[in-house]
C-alpha positions as CSV (number, residue, x, y, z in Angstrom):
1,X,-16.6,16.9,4.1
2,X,-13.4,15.2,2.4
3,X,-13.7,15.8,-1.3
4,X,-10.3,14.1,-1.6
5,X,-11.8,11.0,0.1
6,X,-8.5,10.1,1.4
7,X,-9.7,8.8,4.4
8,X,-10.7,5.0,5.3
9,X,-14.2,4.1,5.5
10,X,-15.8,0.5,7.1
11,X,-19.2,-0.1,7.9
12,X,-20.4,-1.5,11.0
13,X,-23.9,-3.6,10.9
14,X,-26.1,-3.8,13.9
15,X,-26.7,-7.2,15.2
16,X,-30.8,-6.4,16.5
17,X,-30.7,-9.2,18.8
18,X,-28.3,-7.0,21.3
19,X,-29.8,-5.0,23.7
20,X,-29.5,-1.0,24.0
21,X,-26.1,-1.8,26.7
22,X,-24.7,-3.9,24.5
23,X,-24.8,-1.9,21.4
24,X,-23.4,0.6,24.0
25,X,-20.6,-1.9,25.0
26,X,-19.3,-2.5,21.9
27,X,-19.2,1.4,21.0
28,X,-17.4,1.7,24.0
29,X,-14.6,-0.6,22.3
30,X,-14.1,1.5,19.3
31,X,-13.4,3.9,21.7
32,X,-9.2,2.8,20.7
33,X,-9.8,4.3,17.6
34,X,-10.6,8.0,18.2
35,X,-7.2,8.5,19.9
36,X,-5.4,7.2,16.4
37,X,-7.1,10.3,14.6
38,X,-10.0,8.2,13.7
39,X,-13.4,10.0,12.5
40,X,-16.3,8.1,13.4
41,X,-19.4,8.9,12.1
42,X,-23.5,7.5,13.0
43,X,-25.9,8.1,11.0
44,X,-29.7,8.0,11.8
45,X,-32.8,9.6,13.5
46,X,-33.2,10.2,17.0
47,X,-37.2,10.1,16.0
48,X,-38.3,8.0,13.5
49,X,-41.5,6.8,12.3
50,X,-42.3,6.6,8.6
51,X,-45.8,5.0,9.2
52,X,-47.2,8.8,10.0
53,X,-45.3,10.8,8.3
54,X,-47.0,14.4,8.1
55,X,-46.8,15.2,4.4
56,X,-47.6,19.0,5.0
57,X,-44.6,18.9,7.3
58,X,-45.9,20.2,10.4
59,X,-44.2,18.5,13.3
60,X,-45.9,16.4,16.0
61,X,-46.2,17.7,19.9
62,X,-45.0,14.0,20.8
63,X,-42.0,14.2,18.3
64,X,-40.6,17.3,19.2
65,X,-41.3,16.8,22.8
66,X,-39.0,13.0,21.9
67,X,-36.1,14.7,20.5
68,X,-36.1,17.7,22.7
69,X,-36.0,15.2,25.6
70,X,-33.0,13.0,24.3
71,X,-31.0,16.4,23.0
72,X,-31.4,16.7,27.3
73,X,-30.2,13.6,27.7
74,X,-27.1,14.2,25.4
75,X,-26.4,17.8,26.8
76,X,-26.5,16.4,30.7
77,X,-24.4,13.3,29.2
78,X,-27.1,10.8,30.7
79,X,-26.1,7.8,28.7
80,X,-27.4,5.6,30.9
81,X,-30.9,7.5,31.0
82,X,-31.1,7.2,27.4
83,X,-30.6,3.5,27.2
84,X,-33.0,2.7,29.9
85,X,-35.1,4.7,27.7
86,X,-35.3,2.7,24.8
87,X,-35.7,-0.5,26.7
88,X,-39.2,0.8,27.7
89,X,-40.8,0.3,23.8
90,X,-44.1,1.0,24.6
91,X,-43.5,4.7,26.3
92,X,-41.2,4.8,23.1
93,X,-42.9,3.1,20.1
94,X,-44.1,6.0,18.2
95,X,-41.0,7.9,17.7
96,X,-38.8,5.1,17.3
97,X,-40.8,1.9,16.1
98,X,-37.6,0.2,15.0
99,X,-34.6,1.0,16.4
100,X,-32.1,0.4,13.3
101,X,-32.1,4.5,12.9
102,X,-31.6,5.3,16.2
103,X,-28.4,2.9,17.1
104,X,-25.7,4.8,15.7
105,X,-26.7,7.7,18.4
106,X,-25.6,5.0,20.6
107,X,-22.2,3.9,19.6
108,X,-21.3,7.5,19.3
109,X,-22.3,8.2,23.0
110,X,-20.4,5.9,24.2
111,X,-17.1,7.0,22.6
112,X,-17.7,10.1,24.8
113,X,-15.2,11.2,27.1
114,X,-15.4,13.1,29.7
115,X,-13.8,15.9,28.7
116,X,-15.5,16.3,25.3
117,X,-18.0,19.0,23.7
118,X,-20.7,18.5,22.7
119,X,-22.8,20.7,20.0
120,X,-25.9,20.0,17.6
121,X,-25.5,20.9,14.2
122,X,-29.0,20.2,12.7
123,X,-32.2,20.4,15.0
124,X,-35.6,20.1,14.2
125,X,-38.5,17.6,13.2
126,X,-39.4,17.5,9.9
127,X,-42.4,15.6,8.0
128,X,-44.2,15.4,11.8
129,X,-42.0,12.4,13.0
130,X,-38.6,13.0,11.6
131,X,-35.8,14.4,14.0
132,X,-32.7,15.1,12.0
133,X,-31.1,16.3,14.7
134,X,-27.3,15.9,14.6
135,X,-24.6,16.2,16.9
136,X,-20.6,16.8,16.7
137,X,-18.4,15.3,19.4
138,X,-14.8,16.5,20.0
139,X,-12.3,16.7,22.6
C-alpha cells in the first residue's frame, strides 16, 4: 500500500480483561486521529476458529451464516448489536473461540462517523471457519 513506507506505524495491544464496550470506548478515543490524516488499520477475522479448520476448504453453513450476519451488522451500522453479540460466547464460541482476532473489527467501528462509507473489499470463508472478510472505512 505504501512502498515508500513513509508513514508512522504503532501497535496497539489488547488488554483481554476489557469487555467488548470497552475495547469499543477506547477505539472511540482514537477517533482524534483520523481527522489529522491518520490511517488506521485492524487486522483480524470476523470468524475464526483454527480447531476445525476444513483442510479441503469448503466453508461451514454456521461460518458463513456468522460472517454474513456481522457484514449486516456493519452495513446497517449496528455497533451496538455487534458488541452485545460477542458478550453472548456461547451462541458465539464456534466462530470466534478467542476474541484476539476479532477486536480490531471493533476499534475500527467505533472510529465510524456518521457520515462515512462503508465497502468490503475481501468476502468469503475460506478453510470452513475462516472469514477474511475486510472492510474500508472513509469519509
Amino acid at each position: 500500500m505504501f512502498p515508500a513506507a513513509d508513514i508512522p506505524v504503532v501497535q496497539l495491544s489488547l488488554d483481554r480483561a476489557k469487555t467488548p464496550a470497552e475495547h469499543y470506548a477506547l477505539g472511540k478515543e482514537l477517533a482524534s486521529l483520523r481527522s489529522e490524516g491518520i490511517l488506521i488499520l485492524g487486522s483480524g477475522n470476523i470468524v475464526h476458529n483454527l480447531g476445525v479448520l476444513n483442510w479441503g476448504g469448503g466453508a461451514y453453513d454456521w461460518a458463513v451464516e456468522f460472517d454474513k450476519r456481522i457484514a449486516g451488522m456493519i452495513m446497517e451500522r449496528n455497533h451496538k448489536g455487534i458488541l452485545d453479540l460477542l458478550n453472548r460466547r456461547e451462541e458465539i464460541r464456534l466462530a470466534i473461540p478467542t476474541s484476539e482476532h476479532f477486536l480490531p473489527l471493533v476499534y475500527c467501528l467505533a472510529l465510524q462517523e456518521k457520515e462515512d462509507e462503508v465497502s468490503f473489499f475481501t468476502e468469503g470463508v475460506t478453510m470452513g471457519s475462516l472469514s477474511m472478510r475486510s472492510l474500508r472505512i472513509v469519509s
